[in-house]
N, C-alpha and C positions, 0 to 999 in steps of 0.2 A: 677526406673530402670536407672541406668548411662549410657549416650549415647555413642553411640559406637563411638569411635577416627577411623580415617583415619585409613586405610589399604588399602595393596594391593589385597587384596580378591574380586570382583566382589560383590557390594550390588546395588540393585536398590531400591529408592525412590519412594515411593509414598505419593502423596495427593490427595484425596479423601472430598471433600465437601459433606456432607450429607441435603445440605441444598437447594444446585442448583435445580433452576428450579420451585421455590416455592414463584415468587412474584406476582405481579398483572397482568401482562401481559399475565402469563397462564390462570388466572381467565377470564380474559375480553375476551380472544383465545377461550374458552373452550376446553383446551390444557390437556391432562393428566398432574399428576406430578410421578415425578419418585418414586416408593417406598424404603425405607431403601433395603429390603431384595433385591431389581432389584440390587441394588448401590453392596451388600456385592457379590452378584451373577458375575457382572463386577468383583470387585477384584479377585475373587476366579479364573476367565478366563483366564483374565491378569496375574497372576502372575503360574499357573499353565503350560502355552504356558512359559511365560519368565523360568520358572524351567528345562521346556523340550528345552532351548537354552542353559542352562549351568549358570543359576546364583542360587545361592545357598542361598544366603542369601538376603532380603529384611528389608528394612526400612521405618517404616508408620506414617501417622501424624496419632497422637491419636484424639478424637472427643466424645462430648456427643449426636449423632445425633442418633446415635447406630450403627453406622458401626465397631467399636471396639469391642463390646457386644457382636453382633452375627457372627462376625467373629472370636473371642475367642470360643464361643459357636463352634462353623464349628469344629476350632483345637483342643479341645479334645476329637473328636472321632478317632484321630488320623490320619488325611488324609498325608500322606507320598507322595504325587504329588506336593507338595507347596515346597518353599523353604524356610528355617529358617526366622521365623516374630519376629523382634522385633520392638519397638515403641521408639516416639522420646520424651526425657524427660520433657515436660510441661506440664502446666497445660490448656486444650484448656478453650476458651472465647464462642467459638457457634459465631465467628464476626471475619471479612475478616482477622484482625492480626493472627489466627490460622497458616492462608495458608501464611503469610509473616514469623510470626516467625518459620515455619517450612520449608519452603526454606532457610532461611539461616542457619537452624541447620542439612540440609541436605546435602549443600554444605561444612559447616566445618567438617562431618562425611564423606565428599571424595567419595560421593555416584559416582556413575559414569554416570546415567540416572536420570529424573525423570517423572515417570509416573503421568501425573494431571486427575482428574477425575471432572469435570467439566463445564461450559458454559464460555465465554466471560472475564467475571469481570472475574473467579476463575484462569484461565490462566494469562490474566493480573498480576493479584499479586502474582505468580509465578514470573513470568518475570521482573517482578517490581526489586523486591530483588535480582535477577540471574544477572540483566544488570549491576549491581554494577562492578560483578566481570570478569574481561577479560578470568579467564579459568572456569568458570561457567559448567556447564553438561548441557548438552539437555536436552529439554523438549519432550516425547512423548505423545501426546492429545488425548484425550477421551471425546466423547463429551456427556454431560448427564445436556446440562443446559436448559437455555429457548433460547437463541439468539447462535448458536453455528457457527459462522462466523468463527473463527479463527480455532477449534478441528475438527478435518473429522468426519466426520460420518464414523465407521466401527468397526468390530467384534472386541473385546477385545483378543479373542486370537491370532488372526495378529498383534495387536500393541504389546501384550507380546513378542510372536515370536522374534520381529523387535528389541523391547528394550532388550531382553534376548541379544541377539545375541552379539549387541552393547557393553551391558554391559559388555559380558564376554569377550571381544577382539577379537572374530570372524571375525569381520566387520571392514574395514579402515572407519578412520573417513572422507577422503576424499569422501569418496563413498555414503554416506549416511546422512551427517550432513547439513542443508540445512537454510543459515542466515536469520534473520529476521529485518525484519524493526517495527520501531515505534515512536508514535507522543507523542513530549515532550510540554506540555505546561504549560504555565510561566505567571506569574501574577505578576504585580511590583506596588503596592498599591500607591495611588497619593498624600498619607503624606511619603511616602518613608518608611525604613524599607526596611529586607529583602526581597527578593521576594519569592514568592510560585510555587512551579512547581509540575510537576505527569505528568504521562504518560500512554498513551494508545496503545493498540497493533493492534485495528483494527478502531475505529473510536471514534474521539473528535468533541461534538455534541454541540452548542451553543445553550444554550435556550434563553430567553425572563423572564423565570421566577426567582423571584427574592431569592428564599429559595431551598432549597435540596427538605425540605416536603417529599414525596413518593420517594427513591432513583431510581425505575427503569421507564425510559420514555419510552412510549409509544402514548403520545397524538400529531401527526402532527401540529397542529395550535401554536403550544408554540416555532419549530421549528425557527433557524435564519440563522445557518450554519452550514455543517456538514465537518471535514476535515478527509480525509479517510488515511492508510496505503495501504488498498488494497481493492478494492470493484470489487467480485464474480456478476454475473449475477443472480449465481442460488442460492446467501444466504439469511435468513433471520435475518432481525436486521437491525436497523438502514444504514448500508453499502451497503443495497443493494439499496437505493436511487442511491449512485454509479456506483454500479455494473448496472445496467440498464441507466445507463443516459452516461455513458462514463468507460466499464469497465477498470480496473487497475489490470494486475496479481501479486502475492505474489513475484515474482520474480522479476520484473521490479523495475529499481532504483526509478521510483519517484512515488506521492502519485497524489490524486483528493482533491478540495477546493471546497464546492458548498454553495453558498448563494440562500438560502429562501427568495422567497418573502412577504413583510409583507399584504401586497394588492392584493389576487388572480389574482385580475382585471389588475394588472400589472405585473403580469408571463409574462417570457418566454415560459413557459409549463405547463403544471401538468402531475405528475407522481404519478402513482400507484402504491406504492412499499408494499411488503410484510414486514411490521417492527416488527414484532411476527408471531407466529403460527398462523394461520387461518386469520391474521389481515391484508388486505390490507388497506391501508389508502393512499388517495390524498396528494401530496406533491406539492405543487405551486412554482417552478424552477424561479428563476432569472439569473443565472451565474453558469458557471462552468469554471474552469482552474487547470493545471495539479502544484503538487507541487514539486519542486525541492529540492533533497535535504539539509539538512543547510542551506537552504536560510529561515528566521523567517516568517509566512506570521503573520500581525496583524489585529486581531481583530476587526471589524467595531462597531460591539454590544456595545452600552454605557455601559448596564448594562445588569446582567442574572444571567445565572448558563454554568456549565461546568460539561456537561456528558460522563467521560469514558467509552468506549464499553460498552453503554448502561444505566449506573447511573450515576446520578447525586453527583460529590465529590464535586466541587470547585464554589465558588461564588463569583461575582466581582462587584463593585459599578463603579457610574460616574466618568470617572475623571483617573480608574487604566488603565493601559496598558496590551492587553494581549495576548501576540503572543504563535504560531502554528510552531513548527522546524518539519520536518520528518528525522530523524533518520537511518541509513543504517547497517545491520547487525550488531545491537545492543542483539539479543541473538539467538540460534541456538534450534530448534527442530529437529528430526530423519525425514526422508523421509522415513516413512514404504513402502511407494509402491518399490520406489529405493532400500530399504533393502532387500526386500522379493524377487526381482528381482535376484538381487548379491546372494543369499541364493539359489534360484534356479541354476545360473549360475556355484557356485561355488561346488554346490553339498554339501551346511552344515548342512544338514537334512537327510541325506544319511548315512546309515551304509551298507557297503557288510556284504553280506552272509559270514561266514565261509566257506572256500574251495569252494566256487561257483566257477565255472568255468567263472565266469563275474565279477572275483572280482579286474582283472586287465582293464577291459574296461574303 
């Protein structure tokens, strides 16, 4: 199937990971996992509320998780509530490049939204690819993973509603479009060479350990620093070390920096933070300070790993340098609450009656 070129026609984007929600963390939580059919059930919500805001046409990453299978399966019974599905033309992997090369073949297809269905990492690499480009489309989030810091928790059909609406030009984008910050981190190897960098959208976590091994962390003791974008009181995942010790709104320009102690015995604190589902774990506090933005902070840790929102991508020997930027409205998600606000306000869910007599009120 040849992908669709740019148009002025309203298409919403989405990505959908069939995979979220399915590492160790749930295991050890004794956490559900989300099934395929919950996951095609969300699309079907989502894009049936976005149909009833006025988009017509959507665009989906393909995937062998089976959310393309039994979604196909759904459309030919004929459900005429959905709006035109087509798919974006590669071949998926089943591994996080799905969700990069499909934000950028959805940015070159002119999408105008894009819906992510997701946890943490899956947003992330969304946004990863989106911050590239300075006219980028929003991201509206769904949250269907293990650690869902960054995606609200709420019905699919309010987030459709909100991206429909968006999509179709209903909505000023001043009214609704809401920047985001994130942490760029940078590695500059001490034989020299390039350096390495990646970025994280809610928190860049300093381990101790010296290998990736297991990508999602979960174990407190391996902790050394975590540097936050935004840390929530009431989330789970690594950020809410933050959120509970000094919280930081999504809105405020700057971030949180907290070092772990490596000796209980010589905490500041201990904090009990919830860093998965069901999972509270002791966190032994030495330091916290607030981070400004573009100013680099560096790395104390000789040696480790570097965990983005949540996994483990990046690893550094003795010797490299490895600073922490926080970033400021680096990409843009939809404020569905402020959407659906404007939508109430504005009356864009309203049709009069025929000849009512209230059809001038």
């Amino acid at each position: 199937m040849a992908m669709i070129s740019p148009t002025s026609q309203p298409v919403l984007g989405v990505v959908a990971n069939p995979v979220s929600a399915r590492d160790i963390r749930r295991v050890v939580a004794n956490a559900s996992n989300l099934q395929i059919t919950d996951r095609v059930n969300i699309v079907l919500r989502m894009l049936q509320a976005a149909r009833a805001a006025g988009v017509a046409r959507a665009l989906l990453m393909p995937d062998r998780g089976g959310i393309r299978a039994l979604l196909e399966r759904h459309l030919r019974r004929g459900d005429t509530t959905l709006p035109v599905i087509d798919w974006l033309d590669f071949e998926p992997t089943s591994t996080v490049e799905d969700s990069f090369t499909a934000s950028r073949l959805l940015y070159a297809a002119g999408v105008q939204v894009i819906v992510v269905l997701g946890g943490d990492g899956t947003h992330r690499a969304v946004a990863r690819e989106l911050a590239r480009f300075p006219d980028a489309p929003p991201i509206a989030g769904l949250s269907t993973g293990t650690n869902n810091a960054f995606p609200e928790m709420r019905e699919p059909t309010i987030t459709g509603l909100a991206a429909g609406l968006y999509a179709a030009g209903r909505i000023d984008a001043a009214q609704v479009l809401m920047p985001n910050k994130l942490l760029e981190v940078s590695i500059h190897a001490r034989h020299g060479g390039a350096p390495r960098s990646d970025i994280a959208i809610v928190d860049a976590v300093i381990t101790h350990d010296r290998s990736v091994g297991a990508r999602a962390l979960w174990k407190t003791g391996s902790l050394a620093a975590a540097y936050l974008a935004f840390a929530e009181p009431e989330a789970i995942g690594l950020s809410s070390i933050g959120g509970l010790l000094q919280p930081v709104s999504r809105r405020e320009p700057a971030g949180l920096a907290v070092q772990m102690a490596a000796d209980p015995a010589h905490a500041r604190l201990t904090l009990h933070a919830p860093i998965a589902p069901g999972l509270v774990q002791p966190v032994p506090v030495a330091s916290w300070q607030r981070m400004a933005p573009d100013e680099p902070l560096v790395v104390p840790q000789r040696a480790g790993a570097v965990a983005l929102d949540g996994e483990r991508e990046l690893t550094f020997e003795a010797g490299d340098s490895v600073s922490v930027t926080l970033r400021q409205n680096a990409f843009y998600t939809i404020d569905v609450a402020r959407c659906m606000a404007a939508a109430a306000r504005d009356g864009l869910m309203r049709t009069p009656a025929l000849g009512s007599i209230f059809s001038n009120i």
